[in-house]
N, C-alpha and C positions, 0 to 999 in steps of 0.2 A: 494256652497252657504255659506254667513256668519252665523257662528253660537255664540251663549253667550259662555263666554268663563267659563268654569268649573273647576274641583279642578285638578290638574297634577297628572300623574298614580304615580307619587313618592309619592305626599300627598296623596294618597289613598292608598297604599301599606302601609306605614307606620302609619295610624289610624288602619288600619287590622292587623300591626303585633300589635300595642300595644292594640288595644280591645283584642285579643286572648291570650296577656298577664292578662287584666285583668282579662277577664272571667275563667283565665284557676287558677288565684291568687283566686278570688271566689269562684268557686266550690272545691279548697282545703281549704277554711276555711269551706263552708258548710260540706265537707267529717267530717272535723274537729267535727265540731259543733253535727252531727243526728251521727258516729259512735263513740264519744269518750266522752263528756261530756253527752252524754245521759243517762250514765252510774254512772254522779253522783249527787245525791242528791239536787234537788230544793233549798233547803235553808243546811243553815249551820249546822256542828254539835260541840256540844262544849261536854267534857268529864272534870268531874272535877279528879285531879290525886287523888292516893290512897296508904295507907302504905303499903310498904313490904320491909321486914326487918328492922323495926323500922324504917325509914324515910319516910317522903312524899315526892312522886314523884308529877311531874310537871302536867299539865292539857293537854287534847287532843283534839285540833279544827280541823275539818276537813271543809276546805271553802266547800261552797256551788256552783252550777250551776255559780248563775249570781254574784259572787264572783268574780269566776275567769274570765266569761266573761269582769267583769267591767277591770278586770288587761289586759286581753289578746285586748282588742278594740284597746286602743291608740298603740300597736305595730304592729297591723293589717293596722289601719291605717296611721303608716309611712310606712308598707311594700306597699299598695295600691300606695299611692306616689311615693314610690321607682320603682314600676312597671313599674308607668306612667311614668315616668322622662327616664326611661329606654326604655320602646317601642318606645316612642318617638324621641328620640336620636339616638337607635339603630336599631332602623327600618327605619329613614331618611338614616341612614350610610347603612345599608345592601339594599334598596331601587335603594338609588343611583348607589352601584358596578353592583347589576343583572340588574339596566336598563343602563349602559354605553355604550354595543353594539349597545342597539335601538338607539342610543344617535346620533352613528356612521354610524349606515344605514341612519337613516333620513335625516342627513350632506350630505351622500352620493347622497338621493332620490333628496334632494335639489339643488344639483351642477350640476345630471343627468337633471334637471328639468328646469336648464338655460342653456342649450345645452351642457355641456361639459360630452359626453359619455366614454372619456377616462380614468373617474376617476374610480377605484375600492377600493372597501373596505378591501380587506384582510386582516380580521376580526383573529388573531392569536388564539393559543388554541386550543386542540381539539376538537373532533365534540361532537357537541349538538344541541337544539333545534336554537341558536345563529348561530352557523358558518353553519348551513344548510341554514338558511336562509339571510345569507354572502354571500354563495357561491353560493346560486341559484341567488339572485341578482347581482352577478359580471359576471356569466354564461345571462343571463339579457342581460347586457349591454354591454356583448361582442357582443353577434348577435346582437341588437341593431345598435353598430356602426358599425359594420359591412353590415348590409343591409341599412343604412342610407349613408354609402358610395359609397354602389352599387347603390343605387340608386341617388346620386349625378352623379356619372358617368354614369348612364344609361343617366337620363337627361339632362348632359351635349353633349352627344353623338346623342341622339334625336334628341336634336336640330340644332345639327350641319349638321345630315342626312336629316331634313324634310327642311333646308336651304337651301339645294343644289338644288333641283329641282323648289321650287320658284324662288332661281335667275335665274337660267337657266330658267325659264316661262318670269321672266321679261325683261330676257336679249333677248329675242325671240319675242319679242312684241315691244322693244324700236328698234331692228335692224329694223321689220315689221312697226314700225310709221317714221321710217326715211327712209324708201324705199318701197313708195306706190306701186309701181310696183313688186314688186316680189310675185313670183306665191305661192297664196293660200294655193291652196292642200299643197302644200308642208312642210307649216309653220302647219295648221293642223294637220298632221299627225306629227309632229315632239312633237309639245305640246301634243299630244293625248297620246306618247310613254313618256312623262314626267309627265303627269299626272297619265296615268297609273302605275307608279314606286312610284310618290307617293300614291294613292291608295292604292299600295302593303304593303305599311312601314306603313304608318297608321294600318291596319290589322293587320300586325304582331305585331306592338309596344301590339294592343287592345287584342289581344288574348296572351301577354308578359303577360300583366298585369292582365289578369283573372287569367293567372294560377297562378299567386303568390300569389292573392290573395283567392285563392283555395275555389273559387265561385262556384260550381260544383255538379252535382249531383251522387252520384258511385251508377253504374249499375255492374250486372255478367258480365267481356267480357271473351273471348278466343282469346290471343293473336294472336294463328295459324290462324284466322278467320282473325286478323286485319290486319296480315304480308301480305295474298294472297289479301287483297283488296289493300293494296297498292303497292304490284306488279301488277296487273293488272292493277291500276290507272295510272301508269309510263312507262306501256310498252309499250305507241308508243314514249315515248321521248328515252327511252332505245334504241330501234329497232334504229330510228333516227342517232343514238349516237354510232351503232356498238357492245352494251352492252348487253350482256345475263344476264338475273336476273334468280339466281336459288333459288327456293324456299323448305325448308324440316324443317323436326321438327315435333315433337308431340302435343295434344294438351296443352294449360298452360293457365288454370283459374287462372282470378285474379279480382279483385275489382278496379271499376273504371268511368273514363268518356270515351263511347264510340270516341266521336266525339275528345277529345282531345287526347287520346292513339291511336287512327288513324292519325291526324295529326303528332303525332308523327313517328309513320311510314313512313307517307308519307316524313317528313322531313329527314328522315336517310335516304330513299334508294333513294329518289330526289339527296341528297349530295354525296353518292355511284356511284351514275351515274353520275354525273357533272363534279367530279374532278375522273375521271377513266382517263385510255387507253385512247389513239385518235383511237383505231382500236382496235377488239380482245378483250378487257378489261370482266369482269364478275363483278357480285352484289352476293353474297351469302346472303339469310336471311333464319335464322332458328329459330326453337322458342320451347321449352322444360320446364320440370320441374326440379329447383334444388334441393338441400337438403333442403332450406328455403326458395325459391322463384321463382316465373315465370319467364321466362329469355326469352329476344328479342336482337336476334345480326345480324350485317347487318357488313358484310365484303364485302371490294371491293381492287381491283389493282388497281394502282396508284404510283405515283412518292414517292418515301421513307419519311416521313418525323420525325424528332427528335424530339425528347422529350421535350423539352424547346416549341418547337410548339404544340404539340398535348394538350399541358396543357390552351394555351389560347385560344382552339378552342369554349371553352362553353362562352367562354367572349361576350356581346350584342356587334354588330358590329365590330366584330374582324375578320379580311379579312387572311386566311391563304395560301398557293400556291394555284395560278391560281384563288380566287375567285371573282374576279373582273369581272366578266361579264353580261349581259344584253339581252339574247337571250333564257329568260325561266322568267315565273312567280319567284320572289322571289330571283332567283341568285343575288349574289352582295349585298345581304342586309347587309349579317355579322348579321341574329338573328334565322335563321337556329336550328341551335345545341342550343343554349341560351333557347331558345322557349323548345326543347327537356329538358334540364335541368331542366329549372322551372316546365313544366307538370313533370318531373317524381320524385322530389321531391316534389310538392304537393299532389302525390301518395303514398308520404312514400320511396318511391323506391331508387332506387341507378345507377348511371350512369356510366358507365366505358369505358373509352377511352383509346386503344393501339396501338402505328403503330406497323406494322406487319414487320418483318426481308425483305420480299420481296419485302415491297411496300405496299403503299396503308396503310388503317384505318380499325380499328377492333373496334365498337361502340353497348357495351351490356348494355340493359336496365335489371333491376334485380326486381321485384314488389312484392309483400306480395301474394303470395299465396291465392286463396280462400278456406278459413273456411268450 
């Protein structure tokens, strides 16, 4: 909102150092004044001299109080001046150097403020109350642009995925008005499998974006609680699929959202099972306590995959071997592991993904421990 505009923290800095001069010039003349002339004499004294040794000596005046006050004002009062002239001057100069930093953040707030989050202040010098708060601000604007990027590309990718199944709606409806004859059922069911897929993406995109924005309530869970309900949830796609899910571990309290630490299971040993074996394949999930954290890990067999892959698998709609398919809720999306990631850093937690020498993904969830 607009406000009147006031005095600048430099003009205010420097009226404060030069009253503190003044005041501080003052009460050394008051020290002055009640410890040192209090000691002499209201009015004057005069002595007239006296012989000794046949001569007359000189006479003896000693000034009085406001004697010497009358002498000592007018130098008081150029040193008053001289304060002033000096606060003022030197506290505009020393004003200006301690507020230069702020000078430079606010340059900086300002440039971050017309979209350009690339700029940083790297504010030089060591640390003080100044370059901590440099450097929090550059730490700022690096996550910043950093999730303003992800999320240009989350966006851009959205919309490329919730594109596909509209044209293919429309392209299914313009072939169905140019060929009145062709069998119904058919075109229903076909748009029902495309509507359904977007359904899917919609849902995942709206459960992407709660957990980032870490809208949630934390309850007590038990992750071993969560690991066996999402085994059980999947084992008739498992069965289906040739896949033995084995489940072990201890219990591992942790603080959280039930419903979204379940979905997260569900999405690791769903993806365990998907991209497994065609025959023979296994799911391992176990769940224990570390040294600083509750731990959820879900290994499966699978075709070997490299490092350079395993790194873009948290990526929103990043399709890695074989996941291009359509014969299960959610396959095909590429938001899978994404979804995993964002729950488990808006738990504080930590995600870790490794292929394994033999084959297959090794995907540990690490979460803070309950208190």
């Amino acid at each position: 909102m607009p406000r009147r505009r006031g005095l600048s923290v430099r003009m205010k800095l420097t009226l404060s150092y030069t009253g503190f001069l003044l005041v501080a010039g003052g009460l050394l003349l008051a020290l002055v004044w009640l410890f040192l002339l209090r000691y002499v004499p209201a009015e004057a004294i005069s002595i007239r001299g006296d012989w000794e040794n046949g001569m007359r000596g000189p006479g003896t005046f000693i000034p009085g109080r406001y004697d010497l006050w009358r002498a000592f004002a007018p130098k008081a009062a150029i040193l008053a001046v001289f304060l002033l002239v000096l606060g003022l001057g030197g506290g505009w100069f020393l004003a200006g150097r301690m507020l230069a930093p702020v000078a430079r953040i606010t340059e900086a707030t300002r440039t971050a403020a017309g979209g350009s989050l690339s700029h940083r202040i790297r504010l030089p010098g060591r640390a003080d109350e100044y370059r901590e708060l440099a450097d929090a601000f550059d730490a700022m604007l690096a996550r910043l642009e950093a999730h303003v990027a992800e999320q240009q590309r989350f966006a851009a990718n959205a919309s490329h995925e919730l594109r596909t199944p509209l044209a293919i709606t429309q392209t299914m409806l313009e072939v169905a008005r140019s060929d009145p004859g062709q069998e119904v059922g058919e075109l229903v069911e076909r748009l029902h499998i495309v509507n359904a897929r977007a359904i899917e993406l919609t849902e995942a995109l709206l459960l992407l974006s709660r957990a980032e924005q870490r809208s949630f309530a934390r309850d007590r869970v038990d992750l071993s609680l969560i690991a066996e309900e999402a085994a059980e949830t999947l084992l008739p796609l498992a069965e289906g699929r040739g896949v033995e899910i084995r489940t072990s571990g201890d219990v591992a309290p942790a603080v959280g959202s039930h419903a979204l630490l379940l979905q997260t299971a569900v999405n690791l040993v769903h993806n365990a099972i998907v991209h497994n074996l065609p025959e023979g394949g296994t799911v391992e999930v176990t769940t224990g306590l570390g040294p600083d954290s509750a731990q959820f890990t879900v290994e499966n067999t699978g075709p070997r995959l490299t490092a350079p892959l395993v790194a873009t698998l948290t990526e929103p709609f990043q399709r890695g071997t074989r996941r291009i398919r359509a014969d299960h809720a959610g396959v095909g999306l590429g938001l899978g592991l994404a979804i995993v990631k964002s729950i488990v850093q808006a738990h504080d937690g930590v995600l870790l993904l490794e292929a394994r020498e033999e084959g297959g993904l090794r995907v540990t969830v690490a979460l803070p421990p309950q208190r």
